[in-house]
N, C-alpha and C positions, 0 to 999 in steps of 0.2 A: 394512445399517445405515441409520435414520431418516438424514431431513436435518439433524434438530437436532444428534444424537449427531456428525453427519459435520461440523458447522463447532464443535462443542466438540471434537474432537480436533483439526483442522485450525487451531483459535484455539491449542489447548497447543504442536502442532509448531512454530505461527509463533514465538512467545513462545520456546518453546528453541531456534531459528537465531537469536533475536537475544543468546543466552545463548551461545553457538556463535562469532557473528560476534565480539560485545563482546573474549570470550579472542583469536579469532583477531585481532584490532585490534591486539591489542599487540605482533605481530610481523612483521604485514603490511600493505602500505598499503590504500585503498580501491580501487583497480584493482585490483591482484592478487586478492583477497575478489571482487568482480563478478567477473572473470575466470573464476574457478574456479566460483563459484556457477553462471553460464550452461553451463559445461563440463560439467558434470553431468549440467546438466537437459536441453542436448541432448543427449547423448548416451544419457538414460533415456526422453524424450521420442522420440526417434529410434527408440528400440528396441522401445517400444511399438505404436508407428504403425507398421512392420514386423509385429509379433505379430499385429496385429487387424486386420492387411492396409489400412491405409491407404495414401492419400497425401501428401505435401508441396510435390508441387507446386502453385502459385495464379498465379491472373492477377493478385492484388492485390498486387503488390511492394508499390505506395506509400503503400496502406495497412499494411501489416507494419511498413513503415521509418517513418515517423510514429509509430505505437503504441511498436516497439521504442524512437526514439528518446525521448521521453517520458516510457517507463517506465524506460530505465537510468537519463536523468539522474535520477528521483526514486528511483530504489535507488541508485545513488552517495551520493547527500543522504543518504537516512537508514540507510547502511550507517556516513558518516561521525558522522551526531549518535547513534547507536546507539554509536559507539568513544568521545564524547566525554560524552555526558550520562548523568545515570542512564537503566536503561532503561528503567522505568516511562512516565519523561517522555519518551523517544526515540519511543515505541510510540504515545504518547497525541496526540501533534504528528503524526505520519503519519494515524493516524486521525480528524483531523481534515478527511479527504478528502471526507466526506458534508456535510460543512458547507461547504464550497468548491462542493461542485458546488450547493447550494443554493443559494450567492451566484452561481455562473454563470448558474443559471437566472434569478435576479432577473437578473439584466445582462442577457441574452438576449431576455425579456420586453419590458425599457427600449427596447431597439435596435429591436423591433420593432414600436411604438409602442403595446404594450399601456396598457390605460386604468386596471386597477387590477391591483396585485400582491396576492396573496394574505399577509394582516398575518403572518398565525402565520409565513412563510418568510422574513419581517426579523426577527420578535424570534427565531428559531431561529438564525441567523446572528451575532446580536447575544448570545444568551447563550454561542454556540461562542468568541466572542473574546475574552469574560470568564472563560473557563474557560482561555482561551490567558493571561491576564494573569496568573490568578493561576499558573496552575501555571509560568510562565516565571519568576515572582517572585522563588521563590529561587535559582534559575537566575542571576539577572541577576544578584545579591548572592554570588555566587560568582567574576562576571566570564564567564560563560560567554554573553553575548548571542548573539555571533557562531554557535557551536552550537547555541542555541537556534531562531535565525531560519533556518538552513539545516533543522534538524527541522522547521519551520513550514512551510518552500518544498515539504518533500519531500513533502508531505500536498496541495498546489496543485495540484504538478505529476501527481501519482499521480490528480486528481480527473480531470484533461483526458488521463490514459492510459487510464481507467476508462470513457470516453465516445466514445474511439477503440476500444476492445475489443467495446463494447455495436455500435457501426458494423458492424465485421468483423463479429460474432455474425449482424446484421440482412442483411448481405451476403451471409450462406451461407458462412461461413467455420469450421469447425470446432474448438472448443477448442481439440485439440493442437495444429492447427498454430499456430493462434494463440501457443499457449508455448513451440512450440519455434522461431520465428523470434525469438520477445522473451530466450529462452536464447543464440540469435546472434548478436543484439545486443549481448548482454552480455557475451559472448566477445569479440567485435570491438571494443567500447569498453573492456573492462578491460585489455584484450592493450593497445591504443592508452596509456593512461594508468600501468599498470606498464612499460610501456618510456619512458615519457618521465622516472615518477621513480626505476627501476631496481626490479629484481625481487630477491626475497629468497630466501636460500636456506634448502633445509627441513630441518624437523626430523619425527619421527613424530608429533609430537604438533599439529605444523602442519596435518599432510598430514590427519590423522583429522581436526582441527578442519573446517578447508575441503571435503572429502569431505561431512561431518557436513551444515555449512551448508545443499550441494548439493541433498542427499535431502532433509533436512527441507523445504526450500521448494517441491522439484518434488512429492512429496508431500501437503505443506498445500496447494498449488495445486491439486492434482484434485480430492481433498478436497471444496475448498469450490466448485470449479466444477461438483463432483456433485451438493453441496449444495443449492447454486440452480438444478439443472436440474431436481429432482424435488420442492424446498420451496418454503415459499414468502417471496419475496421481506425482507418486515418482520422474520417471526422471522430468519432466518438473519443481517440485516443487524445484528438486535439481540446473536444469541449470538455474534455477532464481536468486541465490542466484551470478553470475555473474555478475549480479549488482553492488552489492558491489563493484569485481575487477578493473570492468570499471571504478566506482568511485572513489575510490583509486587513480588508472592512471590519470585519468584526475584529482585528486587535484590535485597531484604531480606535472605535468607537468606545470597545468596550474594557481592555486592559492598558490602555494608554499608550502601547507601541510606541517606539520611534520610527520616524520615517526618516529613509539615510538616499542618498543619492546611491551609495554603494550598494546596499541594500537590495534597492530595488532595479540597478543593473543587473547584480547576478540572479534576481527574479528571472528576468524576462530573457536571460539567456539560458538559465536551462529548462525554463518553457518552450524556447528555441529550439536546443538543442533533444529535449524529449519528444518534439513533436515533427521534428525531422527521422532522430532514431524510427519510432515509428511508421513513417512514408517508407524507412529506404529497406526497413524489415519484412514491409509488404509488398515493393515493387523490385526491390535489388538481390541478385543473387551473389554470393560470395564464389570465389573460383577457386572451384575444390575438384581436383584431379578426379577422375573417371578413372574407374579400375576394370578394362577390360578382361573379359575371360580370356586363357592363353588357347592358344587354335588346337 
């Protein structure tokens, strides 16, 4: 299968675990969901690295545990605005990751006393927050702020998990292991948090939901990690952003969503605005002083 085809199915899986998750919300907390979602995926990740003869062991623990930690808190986040918001707008607040990391790059630039930032990577940042206002809009006229700005955090926090994986990658660290330590994490943080607010007991319809979650994310995860090892970079970053649509669709049909004109401006703007971030992350360089050796 193309790269393209591999992150359009891998944008549909993600889009149905958050259709998966949303059901499973209503009878289980946000640990338990993490819990079982990692439980999967090591356990598939596990089993694969076995088949194809790899390994798991690595000298980088503290690299893993940084990443892992990172990336559960921003799956906790938007596992929670996923159970609390529509999911359109759950999906669209996460994906707000490439605009974040575009602002880390302005920041990073600043620190390092670059002399000019490249314009287009303020007003891309600058149209991602307008897309944040309006789509929170009705959001906040519902009372639901507090959801909304945890879906906002969990898009931050996913940009600085996104930049600890790109690390591992450049360290000689391989994919799976990569997901199946971030699957441990998830195990050990959700296990941590469904015992502190008590675990629930099941039903079959639980058990298939959370199984369900499991595969569909360790799945969408190779997916699109196969995506970007043999595509290239822009399109795959642009056909992600299909997510969204899927989400959308399936609120629509299936939890009765509104559709707001607000709504779905700041939809398409910081679809916009992520999928300009990253063009100008892979063609633009930031002007960062040269430090010549003294003669």
């Amino acid at each position: 299968m193309s790269a393209p085809w591999l992150m359009v199915v891998a944008s549909l899986l993600f889009a149905t675990m958050g259709v998966c998750i949303k059901l499973a919300a209503v009878h289980y907390s946000v640990g338990e969901i993490v819990f079982y979602r990692g439980l999967v995926g090591a356990l598939v990740m596990g089993a694969l690295t076995h088949v194809q003869g790899g390994s798991l062991r690595t000298p980088r623990i503290a690299m893993h545990f940084w990443r892992s930690l990172t990336g559960v808190i921003a799956l906790c986040l938007w596992f929670y605005a996923i159970g609390k918001l529509p999911l359109a707008t759950a999906m669209t607040l996460n994906y707000m990751s490439s605009v974040w990391m575009a602002l880390f790059l302005i920041g990073g630039a600043m620190m390092l006393g670059a002399q000019r930032v490249d314009t287009r990577l303020i007003l891309t940042v600058m149209v991602g927050f307008i897309g944040v206002s309006l789509t929170l809009r009705p959001t906040i006229e519902e009372k639901q702020l507090w959801e909304g700005l945890m879906g906002l955090l969990s898009g931050m926090v996913s940009a600085a998990a996104y930049l600890q994986v790109s690390a591992l990658g450049r360290a000689g660290e391989p994919d799976y292991r990569i997901v199946f330590y971030f699957s441990i994490g998830g195990v050990l943080a959700g296990a941590a948090l469904a015992t502190a607010f008590g675990w629930t007991a099941h039903s079959w319809r639980g058990i298939g939901l959370l199984v369900a979650v499991g595969l569909l994310a360790t799945v969408a995860q190779l997916l699109m990690t196969r995506a970007y090892a043999i595509g290239r970079p822009l399109v795959n970053a642009s056909l992600q952003y299909l997510g969204i649509a899927f989400s959308f669709a399936y609120g629509v049909l299936l939890f009765d969503d509104r559709v707001t004109f607000m709504a779905m401006a700041g939809m398409l703007l910081i679809v916009g605005a992520g999928v300009q971030a990253a063009r100008l992350r892979s063609t633009a360089q930031l002007a960062v002083p040269v430090r010549r050796p003294k003669p």
